[in-house]
C-alpha positions as CSV (number, residue, x, y, z in Angstrom):
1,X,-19.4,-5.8,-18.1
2,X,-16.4,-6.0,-16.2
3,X,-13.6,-8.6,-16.7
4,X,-13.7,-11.4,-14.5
5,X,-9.9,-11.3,-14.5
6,X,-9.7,-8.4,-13.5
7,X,-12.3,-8.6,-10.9
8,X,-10.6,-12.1,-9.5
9,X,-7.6,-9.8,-8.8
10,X,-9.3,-7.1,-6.9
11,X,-11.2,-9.8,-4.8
12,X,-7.6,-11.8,-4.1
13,X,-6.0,-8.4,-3.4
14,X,-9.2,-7.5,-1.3
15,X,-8.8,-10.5,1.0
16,X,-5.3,-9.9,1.5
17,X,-5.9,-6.7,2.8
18,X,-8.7,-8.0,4.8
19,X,-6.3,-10.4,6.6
20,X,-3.8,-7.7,7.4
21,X,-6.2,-5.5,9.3
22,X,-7.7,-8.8,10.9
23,X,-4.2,-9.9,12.0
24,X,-2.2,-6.3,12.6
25,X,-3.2,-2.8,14.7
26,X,-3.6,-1.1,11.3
27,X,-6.6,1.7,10.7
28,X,-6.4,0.7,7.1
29,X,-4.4,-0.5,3.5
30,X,-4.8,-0.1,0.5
31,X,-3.1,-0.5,-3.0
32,X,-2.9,2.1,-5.3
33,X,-1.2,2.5,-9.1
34,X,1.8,4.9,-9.0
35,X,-0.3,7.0,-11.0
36,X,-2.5,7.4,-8.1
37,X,-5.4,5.4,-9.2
38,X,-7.1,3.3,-6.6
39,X,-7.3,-0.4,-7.3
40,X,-8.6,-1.8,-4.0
41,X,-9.0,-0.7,-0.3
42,X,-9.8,-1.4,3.4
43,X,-10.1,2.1,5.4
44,X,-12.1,3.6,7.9
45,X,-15.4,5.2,6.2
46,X,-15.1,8.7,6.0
47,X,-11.4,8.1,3.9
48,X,-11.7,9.9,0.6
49,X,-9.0,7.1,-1.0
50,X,-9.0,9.1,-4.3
51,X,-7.5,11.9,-2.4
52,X,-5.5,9.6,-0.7
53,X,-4.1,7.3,-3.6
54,X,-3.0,10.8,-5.4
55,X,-0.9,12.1,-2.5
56,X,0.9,8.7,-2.1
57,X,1.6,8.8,-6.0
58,X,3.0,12.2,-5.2
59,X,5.1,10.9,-2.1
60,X,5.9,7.7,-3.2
61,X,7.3,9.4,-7.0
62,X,8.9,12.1,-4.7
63,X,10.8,9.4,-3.3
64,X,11.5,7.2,-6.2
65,X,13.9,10.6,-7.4
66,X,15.2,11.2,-4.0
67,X,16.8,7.8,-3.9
68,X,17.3,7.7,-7.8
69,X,19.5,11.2,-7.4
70,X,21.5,9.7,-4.0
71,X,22.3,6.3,-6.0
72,X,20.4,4.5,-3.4
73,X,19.2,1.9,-5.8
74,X,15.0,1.5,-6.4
75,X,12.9,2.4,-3.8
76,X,11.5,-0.2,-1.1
77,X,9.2,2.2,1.3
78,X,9.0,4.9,3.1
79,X,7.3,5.7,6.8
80,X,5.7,8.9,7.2
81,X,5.0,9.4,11.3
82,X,2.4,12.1,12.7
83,X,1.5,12.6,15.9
84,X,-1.3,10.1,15.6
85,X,0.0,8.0,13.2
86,X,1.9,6.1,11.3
87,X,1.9,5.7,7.4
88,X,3.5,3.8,5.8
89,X,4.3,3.3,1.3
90,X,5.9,-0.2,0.4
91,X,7.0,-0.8,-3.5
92,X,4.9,-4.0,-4.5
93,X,6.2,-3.7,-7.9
94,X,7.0,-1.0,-10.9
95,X,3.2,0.0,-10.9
96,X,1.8,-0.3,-7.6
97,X,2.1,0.6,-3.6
98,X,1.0,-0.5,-0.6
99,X,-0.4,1.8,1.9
100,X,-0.6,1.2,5.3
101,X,-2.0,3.1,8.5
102,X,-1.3,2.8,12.2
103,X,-2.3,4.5,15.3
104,X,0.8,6.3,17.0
105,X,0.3,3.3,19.7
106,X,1.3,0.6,17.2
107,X,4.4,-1.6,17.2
108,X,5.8,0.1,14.2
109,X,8.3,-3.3,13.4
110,X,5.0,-5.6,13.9
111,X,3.4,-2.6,11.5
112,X,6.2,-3.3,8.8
113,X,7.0,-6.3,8.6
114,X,3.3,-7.5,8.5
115,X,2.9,-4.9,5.6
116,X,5.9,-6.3,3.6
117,X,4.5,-9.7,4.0
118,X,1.2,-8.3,2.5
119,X,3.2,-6.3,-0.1
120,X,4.6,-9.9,-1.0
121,X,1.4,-11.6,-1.3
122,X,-0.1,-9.0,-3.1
123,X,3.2,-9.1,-5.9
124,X,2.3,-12.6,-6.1
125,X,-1.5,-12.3,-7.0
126,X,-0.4,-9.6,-9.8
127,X,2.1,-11.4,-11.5
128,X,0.1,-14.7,-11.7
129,X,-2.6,-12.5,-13.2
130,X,-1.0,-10.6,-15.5
């Protein structure tokens, strides 16, 4: 059986998620371990978020040496743009990321600062929890 903490957590973090989509232009969020593990999501169907979680791992520790080797201080996001989108990797803490997409359409400072908001709330859940 699963633990109920853990499952409180991933329900908390769920709804979070929930209300940034409801509230922001996004095509999804998620949060994933900087191991690339998935711990919760809110995408499109179709989204293979195993695939995905490991690729932002990859990014997101590509870019946790880029700003370690330029003395930049610890990593806060980074904003990947494509000609149809937007993503975008927040730090929520020393173990986990937010992920967030956008159509190219989207206010991209709306885009951020709700996803820093959510990268917040979601710090907060995980610390009372752990």
């Amino acid at each position: 059986m699963a633990d109920p903490n853990a499952m409180k957590i991933r329900d908390s973090l769920g709804a979070v998620l929930k209300e940034l989509s409801n509230k922001s232009p996004i095509l999804g969020a998620a949060i994933f371990s900087v191991e690339g593990l998935p711990l919760v999501s809110h995408f499109h169907a179709g989204t293979e978020e195993v695939t995905v979680a490991a690729m932002v791992a990859g990014i997101h520790a590509a870019g946790e040496q880029t700003v370690k080797e330029l003395r930049q201080g610890d990593l806060k996001s980074i904003i990947i743009q494509g000609d149809f989108g937007t993503t975008l990797v927040i730090s929520i803490s020393p173990d986990y990321i937010l992920t967030v997409t956008a159509p190219e359409n989207a206010a991209l400072g709306l885009i951020f600062s709700d996803a820093k908001r959510t990268a917040r709330d979601a710090r907060k859940i995980l610390h009372q929890n752990v």
